[in-house]
N, CA, C and O of each residue as an XYZ file, in Angstrom:
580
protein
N     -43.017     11.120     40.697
C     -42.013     10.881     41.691
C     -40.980     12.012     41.645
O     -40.468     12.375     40.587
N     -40.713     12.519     42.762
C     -39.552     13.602     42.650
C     -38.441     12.976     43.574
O     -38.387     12.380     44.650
N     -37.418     13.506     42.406
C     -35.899     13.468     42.861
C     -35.268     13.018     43.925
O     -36.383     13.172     44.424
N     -34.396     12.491     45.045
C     -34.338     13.216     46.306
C     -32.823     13.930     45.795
O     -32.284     13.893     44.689
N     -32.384     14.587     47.079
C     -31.070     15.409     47.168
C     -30.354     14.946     46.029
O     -30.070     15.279     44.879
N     -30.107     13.591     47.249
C     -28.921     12.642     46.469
C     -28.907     12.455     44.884
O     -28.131     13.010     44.106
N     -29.744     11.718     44.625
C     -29.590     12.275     43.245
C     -29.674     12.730     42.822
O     -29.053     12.460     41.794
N     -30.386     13.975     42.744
C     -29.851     15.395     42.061
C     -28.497     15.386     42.367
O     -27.861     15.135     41.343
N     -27.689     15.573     43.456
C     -26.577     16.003     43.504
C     -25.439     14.804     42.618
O     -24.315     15.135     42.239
N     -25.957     13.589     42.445
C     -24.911     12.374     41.599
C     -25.765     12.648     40.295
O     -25.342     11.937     39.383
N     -26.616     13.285     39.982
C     -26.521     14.064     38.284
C     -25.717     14.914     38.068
O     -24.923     14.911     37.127
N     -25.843     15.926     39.095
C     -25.180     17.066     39.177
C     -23.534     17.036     38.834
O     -23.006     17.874     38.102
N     -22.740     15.830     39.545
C     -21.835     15.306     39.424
C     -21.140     14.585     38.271
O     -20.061     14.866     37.750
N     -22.050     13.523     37.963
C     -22.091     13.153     36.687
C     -21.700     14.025     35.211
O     -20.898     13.830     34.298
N     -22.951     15.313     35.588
C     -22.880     15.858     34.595
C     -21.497     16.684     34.112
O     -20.953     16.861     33.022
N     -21.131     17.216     35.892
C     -19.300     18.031     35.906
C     -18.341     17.092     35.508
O     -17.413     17.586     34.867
N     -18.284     15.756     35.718
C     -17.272     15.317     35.282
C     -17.570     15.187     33.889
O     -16.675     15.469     33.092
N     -18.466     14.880     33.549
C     -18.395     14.399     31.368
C     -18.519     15.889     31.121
O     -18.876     15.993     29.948
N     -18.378     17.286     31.747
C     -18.179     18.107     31.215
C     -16.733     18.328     31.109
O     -16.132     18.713     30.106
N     -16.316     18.084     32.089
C     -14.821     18.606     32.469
C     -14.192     17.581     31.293
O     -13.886     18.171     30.257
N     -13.923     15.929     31.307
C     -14.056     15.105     30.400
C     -13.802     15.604     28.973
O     -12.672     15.522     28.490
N     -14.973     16.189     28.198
C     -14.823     16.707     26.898
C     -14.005     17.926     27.095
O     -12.883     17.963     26.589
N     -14.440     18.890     27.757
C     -13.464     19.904     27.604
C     -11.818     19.809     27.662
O     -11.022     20.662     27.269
N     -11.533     18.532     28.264
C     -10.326     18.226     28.220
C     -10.066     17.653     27.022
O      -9.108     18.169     26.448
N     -10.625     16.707     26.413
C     -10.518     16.240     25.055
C     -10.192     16.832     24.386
O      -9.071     16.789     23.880
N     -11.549     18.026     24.007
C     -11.949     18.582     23.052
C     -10.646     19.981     22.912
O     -10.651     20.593     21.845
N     -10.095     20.206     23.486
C      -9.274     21.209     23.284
C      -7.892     21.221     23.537
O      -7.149     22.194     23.665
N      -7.579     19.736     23.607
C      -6.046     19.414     23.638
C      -5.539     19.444     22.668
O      -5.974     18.569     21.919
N      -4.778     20.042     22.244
C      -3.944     20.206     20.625
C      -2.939     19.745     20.702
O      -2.250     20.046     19.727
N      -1.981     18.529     22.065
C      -1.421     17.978     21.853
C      -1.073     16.232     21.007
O      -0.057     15.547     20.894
N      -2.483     16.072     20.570
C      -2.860     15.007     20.591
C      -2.644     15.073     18.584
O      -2.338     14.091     17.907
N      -2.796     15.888     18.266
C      -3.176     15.970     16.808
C      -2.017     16.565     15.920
O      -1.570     17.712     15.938
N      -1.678     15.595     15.213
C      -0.913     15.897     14.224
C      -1.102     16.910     12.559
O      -2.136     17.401     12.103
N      -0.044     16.933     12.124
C      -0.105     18.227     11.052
C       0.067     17.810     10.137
O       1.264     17.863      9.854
N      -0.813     17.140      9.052
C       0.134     17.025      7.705
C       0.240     17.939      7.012
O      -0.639     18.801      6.983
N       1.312     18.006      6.281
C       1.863     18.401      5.103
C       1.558     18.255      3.660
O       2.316     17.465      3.097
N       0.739     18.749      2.976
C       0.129     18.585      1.643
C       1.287     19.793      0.923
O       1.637     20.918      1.280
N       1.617     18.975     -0.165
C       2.556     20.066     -1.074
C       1.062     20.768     -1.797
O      -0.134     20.492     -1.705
N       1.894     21.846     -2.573
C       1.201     22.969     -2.971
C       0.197     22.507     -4.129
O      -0.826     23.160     -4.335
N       0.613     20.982     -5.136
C      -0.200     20.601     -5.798
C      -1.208     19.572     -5.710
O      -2.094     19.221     -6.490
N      -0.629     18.928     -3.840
C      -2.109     18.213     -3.323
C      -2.739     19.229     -3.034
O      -3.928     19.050     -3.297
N      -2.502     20.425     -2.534
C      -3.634     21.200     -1.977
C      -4.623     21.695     -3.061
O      -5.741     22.067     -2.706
N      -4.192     21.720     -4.624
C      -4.426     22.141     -5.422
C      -5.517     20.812     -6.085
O      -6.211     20.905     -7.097
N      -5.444     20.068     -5.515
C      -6.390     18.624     -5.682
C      -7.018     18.965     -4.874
O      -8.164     19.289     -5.184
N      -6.725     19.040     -3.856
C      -7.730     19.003     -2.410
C      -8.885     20.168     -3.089
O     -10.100     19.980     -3.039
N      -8.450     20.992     -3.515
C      -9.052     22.194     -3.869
C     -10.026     21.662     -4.997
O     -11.116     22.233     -4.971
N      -9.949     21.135     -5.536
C     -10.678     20.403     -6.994
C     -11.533     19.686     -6.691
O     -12.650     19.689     -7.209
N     -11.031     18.698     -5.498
C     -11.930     17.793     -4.817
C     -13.088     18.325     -3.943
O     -14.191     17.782     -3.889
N     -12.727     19.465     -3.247
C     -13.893     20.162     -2.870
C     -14.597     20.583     -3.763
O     -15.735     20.118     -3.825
N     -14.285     21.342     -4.507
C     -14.935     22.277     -5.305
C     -16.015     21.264     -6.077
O     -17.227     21.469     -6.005
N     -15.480     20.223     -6.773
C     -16.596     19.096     -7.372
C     -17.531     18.179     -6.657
O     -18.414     17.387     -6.983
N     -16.861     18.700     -5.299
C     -18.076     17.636     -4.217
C     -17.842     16.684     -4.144
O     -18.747     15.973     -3.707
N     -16.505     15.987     -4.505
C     -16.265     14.486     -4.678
C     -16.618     13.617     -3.706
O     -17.092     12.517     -3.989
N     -16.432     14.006     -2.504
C     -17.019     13.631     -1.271
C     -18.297     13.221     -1.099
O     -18.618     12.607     -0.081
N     -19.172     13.512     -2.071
C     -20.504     13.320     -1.646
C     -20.926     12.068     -2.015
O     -22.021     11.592     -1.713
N     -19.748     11.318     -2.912
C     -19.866      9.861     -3.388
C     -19.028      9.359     -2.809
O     -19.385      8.394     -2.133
N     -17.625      9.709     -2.775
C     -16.242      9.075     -2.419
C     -16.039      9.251     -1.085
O     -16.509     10.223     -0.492
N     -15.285      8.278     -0.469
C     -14.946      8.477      1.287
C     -13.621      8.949      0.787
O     -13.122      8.903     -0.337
N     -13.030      9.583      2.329
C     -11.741      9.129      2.918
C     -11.483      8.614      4.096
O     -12.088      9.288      4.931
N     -10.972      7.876      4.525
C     -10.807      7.011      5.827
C     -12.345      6.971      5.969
O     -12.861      7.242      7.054
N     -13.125      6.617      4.832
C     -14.852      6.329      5.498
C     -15.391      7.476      5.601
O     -16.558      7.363      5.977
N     -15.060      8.573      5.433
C     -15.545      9.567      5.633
C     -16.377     10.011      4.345
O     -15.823     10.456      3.340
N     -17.497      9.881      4.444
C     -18.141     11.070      2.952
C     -19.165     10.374      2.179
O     -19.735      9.679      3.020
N     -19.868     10.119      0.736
C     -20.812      9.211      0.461
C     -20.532      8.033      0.080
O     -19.362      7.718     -0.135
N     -21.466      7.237     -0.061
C     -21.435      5.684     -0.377
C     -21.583      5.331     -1.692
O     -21.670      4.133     -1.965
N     -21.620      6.012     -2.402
C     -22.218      5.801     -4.066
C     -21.066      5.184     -4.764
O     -21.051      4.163     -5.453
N     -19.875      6.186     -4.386
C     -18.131      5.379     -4.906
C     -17.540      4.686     -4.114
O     -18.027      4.588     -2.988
N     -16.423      4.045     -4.399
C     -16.070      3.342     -3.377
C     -14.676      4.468     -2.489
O     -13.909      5.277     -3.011
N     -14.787      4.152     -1.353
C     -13.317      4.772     -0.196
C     -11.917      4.908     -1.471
O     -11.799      3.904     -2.174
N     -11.114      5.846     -1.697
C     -10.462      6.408     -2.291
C      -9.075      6.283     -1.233
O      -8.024      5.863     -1.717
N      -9.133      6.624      0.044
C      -8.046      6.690      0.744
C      -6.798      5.647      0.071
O      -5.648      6.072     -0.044
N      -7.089      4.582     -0.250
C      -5.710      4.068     -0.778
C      -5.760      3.724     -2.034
O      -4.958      2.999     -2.622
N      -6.614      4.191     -2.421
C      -6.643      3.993     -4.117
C      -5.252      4.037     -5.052
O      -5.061      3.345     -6.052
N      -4.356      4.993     -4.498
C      -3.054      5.006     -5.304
C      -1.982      3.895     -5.054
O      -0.921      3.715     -5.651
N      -2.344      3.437     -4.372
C      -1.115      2.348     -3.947
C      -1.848      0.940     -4.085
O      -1.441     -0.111     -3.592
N      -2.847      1.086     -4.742
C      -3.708     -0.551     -4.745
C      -2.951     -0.960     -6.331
O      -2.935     -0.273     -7.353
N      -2.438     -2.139     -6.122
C      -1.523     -2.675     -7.317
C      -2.481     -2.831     -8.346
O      -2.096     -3.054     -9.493
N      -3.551     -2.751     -8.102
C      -4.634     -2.762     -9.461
C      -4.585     -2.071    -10.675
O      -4.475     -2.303    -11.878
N      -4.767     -0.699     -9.546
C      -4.868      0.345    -10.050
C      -3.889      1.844     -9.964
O      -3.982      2.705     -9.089
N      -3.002      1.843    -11.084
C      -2.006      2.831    -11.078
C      -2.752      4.129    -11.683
O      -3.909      4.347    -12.043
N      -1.393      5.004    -11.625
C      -1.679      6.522    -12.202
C      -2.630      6.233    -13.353
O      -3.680      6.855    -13.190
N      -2.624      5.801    -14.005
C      -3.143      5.568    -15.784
C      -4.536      5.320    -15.281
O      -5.626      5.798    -15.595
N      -4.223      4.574    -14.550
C      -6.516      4.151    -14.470
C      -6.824      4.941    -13.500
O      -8.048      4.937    -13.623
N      -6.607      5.617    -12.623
C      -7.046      6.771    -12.276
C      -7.218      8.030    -13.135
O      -8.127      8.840    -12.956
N      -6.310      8.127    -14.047
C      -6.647      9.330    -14.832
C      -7.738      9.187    -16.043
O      -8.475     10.096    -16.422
N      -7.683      7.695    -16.639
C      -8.700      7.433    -17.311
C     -10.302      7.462    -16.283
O     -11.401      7.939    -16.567
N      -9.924      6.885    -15.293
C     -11.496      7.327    -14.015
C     -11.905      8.903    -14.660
O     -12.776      9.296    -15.435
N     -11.043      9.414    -14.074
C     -10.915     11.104    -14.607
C     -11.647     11.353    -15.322
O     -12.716     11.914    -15.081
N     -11.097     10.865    -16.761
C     -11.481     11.345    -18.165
C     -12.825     11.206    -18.424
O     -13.694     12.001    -18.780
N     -12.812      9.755    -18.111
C     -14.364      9.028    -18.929
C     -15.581      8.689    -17.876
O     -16.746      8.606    -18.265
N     -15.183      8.497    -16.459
C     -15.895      8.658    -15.373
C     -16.239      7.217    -15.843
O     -15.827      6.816    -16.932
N     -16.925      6.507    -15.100
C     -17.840      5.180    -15.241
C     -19.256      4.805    -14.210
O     -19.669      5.207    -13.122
N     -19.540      4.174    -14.859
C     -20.997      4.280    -14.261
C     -21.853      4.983    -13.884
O     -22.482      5.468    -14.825
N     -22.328      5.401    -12.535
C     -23.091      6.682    -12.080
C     -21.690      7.632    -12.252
O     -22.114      8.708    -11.829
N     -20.290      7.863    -12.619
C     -19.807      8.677    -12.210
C     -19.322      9.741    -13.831
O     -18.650      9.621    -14.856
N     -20.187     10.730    -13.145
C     -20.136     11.971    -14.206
C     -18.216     12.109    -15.239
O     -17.050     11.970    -14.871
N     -18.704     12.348    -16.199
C     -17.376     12.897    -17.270
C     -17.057     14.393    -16.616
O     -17.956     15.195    -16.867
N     -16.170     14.828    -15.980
C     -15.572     15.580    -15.575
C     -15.125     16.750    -16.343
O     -15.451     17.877    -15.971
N     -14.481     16.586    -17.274
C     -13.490     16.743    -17.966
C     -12.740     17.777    -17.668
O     -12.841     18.979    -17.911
N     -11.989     17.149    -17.118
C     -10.528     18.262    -15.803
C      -9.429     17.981    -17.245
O      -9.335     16.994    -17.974
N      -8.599     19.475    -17.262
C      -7.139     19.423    -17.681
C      -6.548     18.568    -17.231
O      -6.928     17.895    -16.273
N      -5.086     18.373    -18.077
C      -4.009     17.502    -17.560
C      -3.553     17.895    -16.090
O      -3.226     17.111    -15.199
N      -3.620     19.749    -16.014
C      -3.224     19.910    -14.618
C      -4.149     19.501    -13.755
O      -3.542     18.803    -12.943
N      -5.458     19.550    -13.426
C      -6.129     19.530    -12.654
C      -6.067     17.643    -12.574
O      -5.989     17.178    -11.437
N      -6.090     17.005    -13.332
C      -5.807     15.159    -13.319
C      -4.644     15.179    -12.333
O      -4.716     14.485    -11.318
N      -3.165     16.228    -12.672
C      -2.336     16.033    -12.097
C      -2.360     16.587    -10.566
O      -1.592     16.510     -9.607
N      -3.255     17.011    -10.745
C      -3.288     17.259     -8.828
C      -3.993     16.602     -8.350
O      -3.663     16.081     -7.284
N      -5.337     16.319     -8.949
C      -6.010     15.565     -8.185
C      -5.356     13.913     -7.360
O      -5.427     13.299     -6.295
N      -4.498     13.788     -9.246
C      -3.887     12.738     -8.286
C      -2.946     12.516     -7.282
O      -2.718     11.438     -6.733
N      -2.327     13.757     -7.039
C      -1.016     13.893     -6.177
C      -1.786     13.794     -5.134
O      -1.724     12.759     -4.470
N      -2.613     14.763     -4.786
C      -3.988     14.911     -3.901
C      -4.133     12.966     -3.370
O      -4.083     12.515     -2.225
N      -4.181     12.758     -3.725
C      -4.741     11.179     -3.412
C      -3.947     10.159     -3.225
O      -4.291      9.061     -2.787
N      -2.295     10.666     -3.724
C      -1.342     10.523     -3.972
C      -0.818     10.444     -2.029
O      -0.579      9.510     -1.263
N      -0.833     12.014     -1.884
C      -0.330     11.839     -0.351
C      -1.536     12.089      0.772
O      -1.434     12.743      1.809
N      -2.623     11.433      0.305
C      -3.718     10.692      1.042
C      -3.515      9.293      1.557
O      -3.871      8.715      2.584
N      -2.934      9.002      0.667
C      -2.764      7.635      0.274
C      -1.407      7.227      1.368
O      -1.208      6.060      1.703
N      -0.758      8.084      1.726
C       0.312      7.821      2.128
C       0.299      8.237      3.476
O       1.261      8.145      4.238
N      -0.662      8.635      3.720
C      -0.582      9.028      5.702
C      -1.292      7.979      6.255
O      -1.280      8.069      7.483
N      -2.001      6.872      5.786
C      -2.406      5.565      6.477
C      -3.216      4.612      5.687
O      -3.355      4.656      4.465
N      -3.755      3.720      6.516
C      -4.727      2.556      5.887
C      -5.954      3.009      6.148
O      -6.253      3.732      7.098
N      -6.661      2.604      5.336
C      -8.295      2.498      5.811
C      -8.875      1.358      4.873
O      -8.826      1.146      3.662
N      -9.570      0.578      6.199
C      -9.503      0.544      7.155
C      -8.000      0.257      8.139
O      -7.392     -0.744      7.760
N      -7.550      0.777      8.965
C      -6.495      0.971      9.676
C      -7.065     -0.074     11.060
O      -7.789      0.257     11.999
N      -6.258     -1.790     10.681
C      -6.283     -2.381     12.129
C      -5.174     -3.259     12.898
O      -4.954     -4.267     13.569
N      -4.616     -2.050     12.259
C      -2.908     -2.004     13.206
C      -3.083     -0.757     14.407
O      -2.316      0.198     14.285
N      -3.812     -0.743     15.259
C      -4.448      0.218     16.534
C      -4.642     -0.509     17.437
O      -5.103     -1.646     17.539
N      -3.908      0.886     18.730
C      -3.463      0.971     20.029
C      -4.472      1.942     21.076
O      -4.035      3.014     21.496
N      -5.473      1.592     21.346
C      -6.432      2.245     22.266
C      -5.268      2.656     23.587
O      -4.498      1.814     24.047
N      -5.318      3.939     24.012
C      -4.522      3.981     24.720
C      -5.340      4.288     26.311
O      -6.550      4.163     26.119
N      -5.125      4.547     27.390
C      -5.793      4.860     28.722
C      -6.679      5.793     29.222
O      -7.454      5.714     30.175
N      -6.361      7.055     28.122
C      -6.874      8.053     27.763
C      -7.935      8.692     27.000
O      -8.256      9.875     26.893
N      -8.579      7.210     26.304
C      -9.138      7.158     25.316
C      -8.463      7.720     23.366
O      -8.971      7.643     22.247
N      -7.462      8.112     23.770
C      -7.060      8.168     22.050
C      -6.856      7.052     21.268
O      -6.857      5.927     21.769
N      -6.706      7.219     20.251
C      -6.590      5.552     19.260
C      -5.050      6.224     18.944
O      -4.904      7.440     18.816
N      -4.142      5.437     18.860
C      -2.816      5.715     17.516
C      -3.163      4.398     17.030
O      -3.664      3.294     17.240
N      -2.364      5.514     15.952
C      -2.425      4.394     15.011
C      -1.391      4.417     13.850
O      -0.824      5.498     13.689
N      -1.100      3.531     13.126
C       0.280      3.392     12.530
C       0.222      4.091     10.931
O      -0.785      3.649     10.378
N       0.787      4.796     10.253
C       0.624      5.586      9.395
C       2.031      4.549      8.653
O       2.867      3.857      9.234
N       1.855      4.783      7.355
C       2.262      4.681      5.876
C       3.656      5.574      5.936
O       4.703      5.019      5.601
N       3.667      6.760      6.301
C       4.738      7.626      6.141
C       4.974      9.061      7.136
O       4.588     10.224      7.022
N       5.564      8.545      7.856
C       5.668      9.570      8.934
C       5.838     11.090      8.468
O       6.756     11.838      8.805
N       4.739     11.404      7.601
C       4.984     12.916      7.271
C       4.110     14.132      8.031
O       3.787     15.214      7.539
N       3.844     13.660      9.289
C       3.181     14.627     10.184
C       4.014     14.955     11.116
O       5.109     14.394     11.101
N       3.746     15.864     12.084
C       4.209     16.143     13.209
C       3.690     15.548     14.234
O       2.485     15.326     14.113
N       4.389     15.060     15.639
C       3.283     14.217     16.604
C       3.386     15.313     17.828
O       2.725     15.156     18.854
């Protein structure tokens, strides 16, 4: 069966608007905020890459399934500075002995520290807005909007 006009031309259409669509999305830089990592989260952040932590640990869900989501790990009344740094030390279960300096413990945790503090995850205090963006309510207004 072939085409007629018409629809070719309402593909054709279709296709310009979900182009135009993303390109509008995709390159609005008004929409996205800036955080601010001091010099010794970045210095975690840096640790955290470098060891791949990600490939077990989420943030906001993001990354592997093997550990559990980290995003608010510092502020869970469970678990303070001390049992995170013992995590550190002795690792548990599938999770490898590390053995990071006091500095590198101390960034990692600052690192997670002001992770911990730019929102929830899961985050379901959210405002779908008309536009399709989500806001959503953050922990500590330390970005730019």
């Amino acid at each position: 069966m072939i085409p007629s006009k018409k629809q070719l031309l309402f593909l054709l259409l279709l296709i310009s608007l979900f182009s135009i669509y993303n390109f509008t999305i995709y390159t609005s830089k008004t929409d996205y905020g800036t955080i601010h990592l001091s010099k010794k989260a970045i210095q975690g952040e840096n640790i955290w890459l470098k060891n791949n932590c990600n490939s077990c640990h989420q943030l906001y869900g993001l990354g592997g399934y093997l550990g559990p989501d980290l995003t608010n790990v510092y502020s869970n009344k469970n678990k303070n500075e001390y049992y995170l740094k013992a995590m550190l030390n002795s690792g548990v279960k599938s999770m490898p002995k590390f053995k990071f300096n006091n500095t590198e413990k101390e960034a990692l945790i600052q690192f997670l520290k002001e992770v911990d503090q730019t929102g929830y995850y899961p985050n379901t205090k959210t405002e779908i807005k008309p536009n399709g963006w989500v806001s959503i309510k953050y922990k500590n207004e330390n970005h730019d909007k």
